[in-house]
Backbone as a ProteinNet text record, in pm:
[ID]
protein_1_A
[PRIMARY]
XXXXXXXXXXXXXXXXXXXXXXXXXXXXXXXXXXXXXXXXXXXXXXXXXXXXXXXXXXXXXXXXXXXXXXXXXXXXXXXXXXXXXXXXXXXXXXXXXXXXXXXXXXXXXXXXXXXXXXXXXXXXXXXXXXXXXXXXXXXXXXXXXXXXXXXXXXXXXXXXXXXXXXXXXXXXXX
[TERTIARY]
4022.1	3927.3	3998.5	3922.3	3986.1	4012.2	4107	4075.2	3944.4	3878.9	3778.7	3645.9	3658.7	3583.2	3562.8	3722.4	3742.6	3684.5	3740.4	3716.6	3549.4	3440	3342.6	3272.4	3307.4	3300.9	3321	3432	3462.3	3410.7	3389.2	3280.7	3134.3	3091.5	2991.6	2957.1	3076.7	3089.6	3099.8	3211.7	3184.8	3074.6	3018	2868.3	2765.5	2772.1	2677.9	2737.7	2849.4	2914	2852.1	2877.8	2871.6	2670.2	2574.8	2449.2	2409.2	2488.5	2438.3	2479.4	2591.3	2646.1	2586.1	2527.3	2470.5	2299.6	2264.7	2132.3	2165.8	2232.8	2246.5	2297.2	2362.1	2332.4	2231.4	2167	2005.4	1916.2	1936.8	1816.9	1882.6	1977.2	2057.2	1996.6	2049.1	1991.7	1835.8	1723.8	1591.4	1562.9	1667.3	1595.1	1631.4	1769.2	1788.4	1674.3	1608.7	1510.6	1363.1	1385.5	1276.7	1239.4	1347.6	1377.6	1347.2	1402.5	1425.3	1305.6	1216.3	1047.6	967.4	1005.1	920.4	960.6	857.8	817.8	834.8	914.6	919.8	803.6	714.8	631.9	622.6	545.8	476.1	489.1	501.7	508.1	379.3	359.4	243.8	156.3	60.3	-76.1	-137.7	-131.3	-256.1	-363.2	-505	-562.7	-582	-657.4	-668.7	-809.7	-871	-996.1	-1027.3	-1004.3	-971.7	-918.6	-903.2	-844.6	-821.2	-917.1	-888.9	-846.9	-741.8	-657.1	-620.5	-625.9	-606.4	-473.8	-416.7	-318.8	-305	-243.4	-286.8	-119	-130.7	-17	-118.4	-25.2	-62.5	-160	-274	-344.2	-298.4	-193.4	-141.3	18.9	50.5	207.3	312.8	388.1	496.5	633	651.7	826.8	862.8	736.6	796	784.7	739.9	748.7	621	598.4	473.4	327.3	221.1	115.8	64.2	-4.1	-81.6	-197.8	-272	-371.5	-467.4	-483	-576.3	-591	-456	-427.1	-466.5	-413.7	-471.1	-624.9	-697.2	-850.8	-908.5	-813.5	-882.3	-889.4	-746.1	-734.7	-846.2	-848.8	-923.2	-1054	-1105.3	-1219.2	-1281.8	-1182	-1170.4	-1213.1	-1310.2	-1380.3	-1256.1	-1238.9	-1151.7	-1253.7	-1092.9	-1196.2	-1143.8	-1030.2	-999.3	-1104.4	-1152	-1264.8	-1253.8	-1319.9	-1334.4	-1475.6	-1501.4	-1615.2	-1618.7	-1687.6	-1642.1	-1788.3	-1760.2	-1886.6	-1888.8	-1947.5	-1953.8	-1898.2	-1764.8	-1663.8	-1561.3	-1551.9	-1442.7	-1306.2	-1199	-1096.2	-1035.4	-1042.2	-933.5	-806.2	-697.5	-570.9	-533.4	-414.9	-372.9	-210	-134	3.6	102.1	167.7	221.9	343.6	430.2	568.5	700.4	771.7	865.7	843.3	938.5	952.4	848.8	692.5	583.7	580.8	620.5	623.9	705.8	833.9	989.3	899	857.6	799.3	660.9	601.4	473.6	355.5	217.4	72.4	-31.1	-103.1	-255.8	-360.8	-485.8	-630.6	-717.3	-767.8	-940.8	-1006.5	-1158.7	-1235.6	-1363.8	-1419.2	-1543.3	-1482.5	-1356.1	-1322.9	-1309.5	-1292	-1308.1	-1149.1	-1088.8	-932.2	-976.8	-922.7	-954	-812.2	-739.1	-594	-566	-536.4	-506.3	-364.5	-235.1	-143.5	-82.6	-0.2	60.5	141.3	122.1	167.9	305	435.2	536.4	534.2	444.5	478	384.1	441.6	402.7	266.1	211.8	94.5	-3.7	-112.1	-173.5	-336.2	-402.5	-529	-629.9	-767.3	-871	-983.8	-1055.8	-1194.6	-1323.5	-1343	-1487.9	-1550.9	-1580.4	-1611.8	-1583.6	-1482.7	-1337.2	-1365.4	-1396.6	-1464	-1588.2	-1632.4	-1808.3	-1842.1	-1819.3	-1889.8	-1992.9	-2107.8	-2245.2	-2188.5	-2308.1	-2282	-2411.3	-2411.3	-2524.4	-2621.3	-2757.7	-2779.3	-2871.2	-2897.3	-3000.8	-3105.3	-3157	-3296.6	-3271.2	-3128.5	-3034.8	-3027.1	-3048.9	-3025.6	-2921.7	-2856.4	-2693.9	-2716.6	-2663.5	-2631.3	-2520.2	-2482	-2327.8	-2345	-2275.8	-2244.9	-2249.3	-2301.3	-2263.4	-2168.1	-2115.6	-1975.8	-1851.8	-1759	-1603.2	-1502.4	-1495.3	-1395.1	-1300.3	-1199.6	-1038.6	-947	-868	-743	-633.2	-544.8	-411	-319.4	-294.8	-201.5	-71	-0.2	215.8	216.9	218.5	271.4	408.6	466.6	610.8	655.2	754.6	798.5	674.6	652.4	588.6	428.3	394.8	292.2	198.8	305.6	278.1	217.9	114.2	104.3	183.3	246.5	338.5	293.6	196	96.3	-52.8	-108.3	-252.5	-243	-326.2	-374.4	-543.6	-601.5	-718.7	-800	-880.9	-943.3	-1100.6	-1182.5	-1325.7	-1373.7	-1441.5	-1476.5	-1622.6	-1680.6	-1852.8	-1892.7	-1981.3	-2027.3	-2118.1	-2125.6	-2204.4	-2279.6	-2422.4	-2515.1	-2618.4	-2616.4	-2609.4	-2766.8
-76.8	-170.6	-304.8	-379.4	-545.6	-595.8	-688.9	-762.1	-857.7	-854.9	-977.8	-855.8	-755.1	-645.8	-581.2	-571.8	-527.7	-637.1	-776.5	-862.6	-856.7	-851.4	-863.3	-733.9	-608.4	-465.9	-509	-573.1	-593.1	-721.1	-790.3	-931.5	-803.7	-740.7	-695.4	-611	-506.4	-463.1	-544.9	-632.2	-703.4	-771.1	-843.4	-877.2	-789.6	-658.9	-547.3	-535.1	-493.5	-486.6	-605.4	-737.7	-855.4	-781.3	-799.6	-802.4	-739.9	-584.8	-504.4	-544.1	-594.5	-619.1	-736.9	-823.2	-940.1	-852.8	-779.8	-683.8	-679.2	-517.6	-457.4	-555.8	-680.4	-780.6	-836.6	-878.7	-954.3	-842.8	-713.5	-528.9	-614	-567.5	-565.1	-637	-785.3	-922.9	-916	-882.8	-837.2	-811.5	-657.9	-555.2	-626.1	-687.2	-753	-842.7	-910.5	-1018	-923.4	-877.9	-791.8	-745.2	-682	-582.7	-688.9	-810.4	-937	-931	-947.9	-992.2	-872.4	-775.4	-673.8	-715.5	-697.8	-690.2	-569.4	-539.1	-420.7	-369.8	-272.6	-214.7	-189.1	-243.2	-217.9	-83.4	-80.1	78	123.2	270.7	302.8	390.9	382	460.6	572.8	654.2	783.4	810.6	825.7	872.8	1007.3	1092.1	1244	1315.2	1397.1	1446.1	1558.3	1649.9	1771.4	1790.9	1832.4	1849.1	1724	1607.8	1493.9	1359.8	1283.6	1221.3	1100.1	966.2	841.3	773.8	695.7	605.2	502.6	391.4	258.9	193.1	92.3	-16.2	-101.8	-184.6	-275.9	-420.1	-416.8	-496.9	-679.1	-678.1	-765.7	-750.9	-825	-800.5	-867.4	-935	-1026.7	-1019.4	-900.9	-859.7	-795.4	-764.3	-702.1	-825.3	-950.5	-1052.1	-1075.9	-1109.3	-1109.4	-1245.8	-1169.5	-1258.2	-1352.8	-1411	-1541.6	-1496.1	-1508.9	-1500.6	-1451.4	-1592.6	-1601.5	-1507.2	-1464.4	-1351	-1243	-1215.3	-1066.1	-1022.1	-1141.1	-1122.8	-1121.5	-1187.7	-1154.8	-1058	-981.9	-824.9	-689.9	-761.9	-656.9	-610.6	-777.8	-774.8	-704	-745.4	-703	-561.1	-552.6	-443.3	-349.8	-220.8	-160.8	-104.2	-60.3	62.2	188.2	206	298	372.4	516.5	551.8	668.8	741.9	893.5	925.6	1058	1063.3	1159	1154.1	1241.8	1296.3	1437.4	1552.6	1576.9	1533	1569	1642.7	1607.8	1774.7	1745.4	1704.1	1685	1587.5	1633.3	1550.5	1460.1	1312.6	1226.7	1207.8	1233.9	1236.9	1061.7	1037.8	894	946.3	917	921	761	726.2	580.9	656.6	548.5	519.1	547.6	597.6	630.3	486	362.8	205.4	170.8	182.2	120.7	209.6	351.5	428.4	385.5	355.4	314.1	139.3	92.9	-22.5	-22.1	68.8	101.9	87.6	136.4	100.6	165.5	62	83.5	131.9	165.3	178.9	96.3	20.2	-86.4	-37.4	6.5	88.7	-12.8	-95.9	-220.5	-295.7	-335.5	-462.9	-421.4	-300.5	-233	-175.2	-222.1	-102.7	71.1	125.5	239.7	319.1	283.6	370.9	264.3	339.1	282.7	176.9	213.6	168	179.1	126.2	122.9	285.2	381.8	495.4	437	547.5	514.8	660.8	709.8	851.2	860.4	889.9	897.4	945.5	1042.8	1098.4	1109.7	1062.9	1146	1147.5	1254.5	1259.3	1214.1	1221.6	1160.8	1223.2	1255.8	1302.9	1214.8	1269.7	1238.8	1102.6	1164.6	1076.1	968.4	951.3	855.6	783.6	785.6	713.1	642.1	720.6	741	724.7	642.7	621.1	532.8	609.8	575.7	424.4	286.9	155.3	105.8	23.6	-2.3	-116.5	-74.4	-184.8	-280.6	-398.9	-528.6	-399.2	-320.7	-282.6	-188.3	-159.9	-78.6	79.7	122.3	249.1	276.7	368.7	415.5	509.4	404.8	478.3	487.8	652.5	673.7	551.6	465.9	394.4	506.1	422.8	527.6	483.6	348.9	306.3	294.3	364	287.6	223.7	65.2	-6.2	46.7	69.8	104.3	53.3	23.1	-102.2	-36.9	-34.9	39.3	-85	-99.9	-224.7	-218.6	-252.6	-235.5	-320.2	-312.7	-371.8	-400.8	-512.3	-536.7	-595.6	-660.4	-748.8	-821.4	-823.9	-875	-859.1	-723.8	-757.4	-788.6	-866.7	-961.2	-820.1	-865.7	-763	-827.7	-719.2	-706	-648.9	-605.5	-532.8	-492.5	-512.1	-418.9	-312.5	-232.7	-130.3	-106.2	-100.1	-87	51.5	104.2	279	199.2	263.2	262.2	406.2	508.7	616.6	619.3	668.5	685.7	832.8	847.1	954.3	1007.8	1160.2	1213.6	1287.7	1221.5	1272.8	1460.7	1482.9	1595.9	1684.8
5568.8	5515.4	5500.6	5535.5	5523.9	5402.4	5359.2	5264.8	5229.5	5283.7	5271.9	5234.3	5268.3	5255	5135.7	5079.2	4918.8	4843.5	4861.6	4769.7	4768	4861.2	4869.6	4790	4767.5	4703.2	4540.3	4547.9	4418.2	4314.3	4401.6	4326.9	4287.4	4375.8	4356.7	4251.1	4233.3	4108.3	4001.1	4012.5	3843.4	3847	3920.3	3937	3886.9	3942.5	3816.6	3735.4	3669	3532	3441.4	3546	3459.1	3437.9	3487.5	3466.6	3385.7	3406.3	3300.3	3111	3128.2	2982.7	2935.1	3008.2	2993.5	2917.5	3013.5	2987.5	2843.6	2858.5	2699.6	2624.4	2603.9	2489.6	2468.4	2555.9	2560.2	2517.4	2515.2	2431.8	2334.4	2265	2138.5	2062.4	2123.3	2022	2000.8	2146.3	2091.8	2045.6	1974.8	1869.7	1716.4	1753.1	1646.1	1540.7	1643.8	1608.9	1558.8	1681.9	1652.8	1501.8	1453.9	1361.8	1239.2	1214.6	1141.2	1071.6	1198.6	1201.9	1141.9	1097.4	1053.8	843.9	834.2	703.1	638.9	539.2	458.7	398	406.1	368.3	170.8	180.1	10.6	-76.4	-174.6	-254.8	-168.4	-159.1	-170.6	-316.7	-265.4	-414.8	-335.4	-371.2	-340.6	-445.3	-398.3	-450.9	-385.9	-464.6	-423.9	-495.9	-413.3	-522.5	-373.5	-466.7	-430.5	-354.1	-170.7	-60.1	1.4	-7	12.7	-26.7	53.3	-11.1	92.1	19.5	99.8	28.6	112.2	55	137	44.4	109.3	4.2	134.3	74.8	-3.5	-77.8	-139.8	-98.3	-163.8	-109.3	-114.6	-264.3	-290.1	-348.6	-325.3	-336.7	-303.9	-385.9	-379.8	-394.1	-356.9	-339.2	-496.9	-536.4	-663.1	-739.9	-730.6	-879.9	-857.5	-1025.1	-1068.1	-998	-987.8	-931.1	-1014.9	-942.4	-1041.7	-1074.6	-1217.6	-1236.3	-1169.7	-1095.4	-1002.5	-875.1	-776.5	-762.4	-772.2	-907.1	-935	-972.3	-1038.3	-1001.3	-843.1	-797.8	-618.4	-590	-596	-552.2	-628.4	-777.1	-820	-768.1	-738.2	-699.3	-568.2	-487.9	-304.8	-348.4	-192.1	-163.8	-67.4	-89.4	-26.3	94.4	222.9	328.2	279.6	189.3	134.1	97.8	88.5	60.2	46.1	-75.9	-105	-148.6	-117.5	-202.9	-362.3	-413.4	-557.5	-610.5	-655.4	-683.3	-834.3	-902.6	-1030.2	-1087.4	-1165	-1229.6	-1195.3	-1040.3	-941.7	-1072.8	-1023	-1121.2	-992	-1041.2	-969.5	-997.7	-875.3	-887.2	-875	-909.7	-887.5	-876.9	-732.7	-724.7	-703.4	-740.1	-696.9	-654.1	-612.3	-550.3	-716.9	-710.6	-798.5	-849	-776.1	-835.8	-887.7	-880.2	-945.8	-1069.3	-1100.7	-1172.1	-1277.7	-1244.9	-1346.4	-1390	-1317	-1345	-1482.6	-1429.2	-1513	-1475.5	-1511.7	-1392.5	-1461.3	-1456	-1495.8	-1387.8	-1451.8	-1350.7	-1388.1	-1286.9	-1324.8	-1289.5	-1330.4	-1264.4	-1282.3	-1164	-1183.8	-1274.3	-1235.5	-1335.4	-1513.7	-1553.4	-1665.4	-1684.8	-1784	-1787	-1844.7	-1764	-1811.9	-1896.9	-1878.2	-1979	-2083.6	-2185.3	-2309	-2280.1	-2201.5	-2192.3	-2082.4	-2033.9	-1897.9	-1884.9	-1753.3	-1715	-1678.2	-1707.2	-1589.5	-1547.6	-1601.4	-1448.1	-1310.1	-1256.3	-1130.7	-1051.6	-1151.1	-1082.8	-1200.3	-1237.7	-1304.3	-1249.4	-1358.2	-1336.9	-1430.2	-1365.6	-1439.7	-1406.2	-1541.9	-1505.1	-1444.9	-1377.6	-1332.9	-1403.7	-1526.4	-1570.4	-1658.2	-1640.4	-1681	-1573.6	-1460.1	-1346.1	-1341.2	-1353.5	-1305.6	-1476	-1554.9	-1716.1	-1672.1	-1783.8	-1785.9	-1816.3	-1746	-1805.2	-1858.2	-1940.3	-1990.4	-1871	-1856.1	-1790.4	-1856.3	-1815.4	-1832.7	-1959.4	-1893.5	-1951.7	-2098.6	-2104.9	-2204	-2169.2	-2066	-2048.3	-1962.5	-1985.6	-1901.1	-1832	-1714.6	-1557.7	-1503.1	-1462.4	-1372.2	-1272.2	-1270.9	-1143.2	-1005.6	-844.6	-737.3	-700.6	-718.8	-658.4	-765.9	-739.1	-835.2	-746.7	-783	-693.2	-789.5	-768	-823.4	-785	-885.4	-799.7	-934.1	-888.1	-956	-978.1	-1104.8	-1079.4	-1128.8	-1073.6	-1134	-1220.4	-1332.1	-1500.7	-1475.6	-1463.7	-1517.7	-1604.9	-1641.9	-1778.7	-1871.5	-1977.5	-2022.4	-2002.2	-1955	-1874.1	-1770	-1689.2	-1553.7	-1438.1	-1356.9	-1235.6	-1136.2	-1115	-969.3	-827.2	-861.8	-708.3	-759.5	-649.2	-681.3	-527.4	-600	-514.2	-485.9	-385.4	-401.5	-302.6	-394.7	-368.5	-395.1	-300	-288.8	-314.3	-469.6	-506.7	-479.1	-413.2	-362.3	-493.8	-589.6	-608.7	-535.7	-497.9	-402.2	-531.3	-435.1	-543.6	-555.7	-691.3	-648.6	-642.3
[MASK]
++++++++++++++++++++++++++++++++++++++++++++++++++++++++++++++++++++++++++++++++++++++++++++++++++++++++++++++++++++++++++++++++++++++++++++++++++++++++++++++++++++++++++++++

């Protein structure tokens, strides 16, 4: 084999060597960026009522520090696609994320607090009608609501909400 033959073999190789290492740095740094650009995912909330069970990230949420006012009436308000349905009797479960737990967390049920004080455990339950309470209407007679917007909210220092969560409860009528 000639010299001019090798040298030509051998440009060619480091020529692919060179391309490929050039490649796998240019994946690398992609995933790098890539990876940058992803957003860390929110605590999550479960609701549960009987066999069935939804969970949802946070509808609002600021890295764990507290929202504005204004804020947290938005979220409460927002209509969820989160959605269950619930049978008279039926008990509603509520699970959060350990950190919203060590943090602490309430339930709004139609803009209404329903727990006396902020939970830090992790799961609890609720009756039916701890949900679904008769409300008074315009004419003075009390009706189970058919809808419960529910929004779970993380209590931190002082008070402040640190996340909402939001559950759409349908009663199925019986």
């Amino acid at each position: 084999m000639s010299i001019a033959t090798r040298r030509s073999r051998l440009s060619m190789q480091t020529t692919g060597r060179t391309v490929r290492t050039v490649a796998a740095v240019g994946a690398a740094a992609f995933g790098l960026v890539a990876l940058s650009a992803c957003e860390k995912p929110t605590p999550l909330a479960t609701v549960t009522v009987g066999s069935e069970s939804v969970h949802s990230e946070a509808a609002c949420y600021n890295d764990g520090k507290a929202l504005s006012p204004k804020d947290l009436r938005h979220c409460i308000s927002a209509k969820s696609d989160k959605k269950l349905t619930v049978t008279e009797g039926q008990r509603i479960s509520v699970g959060v994320d350990p950190d919203v737990a060590e943090s602490g967390w309430a339930m709004v049920v139609n803009g209404q607090g329903t727990m006396s004080e902020a939970s830090k455990d992790t799961y609890r339950s609720f009756d039916f009608d701890q949900i679904f309470a008769p409300q008074q209407s315009p004419t003075g007679a009390a009706a189970a609501p058919k809808t419960a917007q529910v929004a779970i909210i993380e209590v931190g220092k002082g008070g402040k909400a640190k996340g909402a969560w939001q559950f759409t409860l349908n009663r199925k009528s019986s």
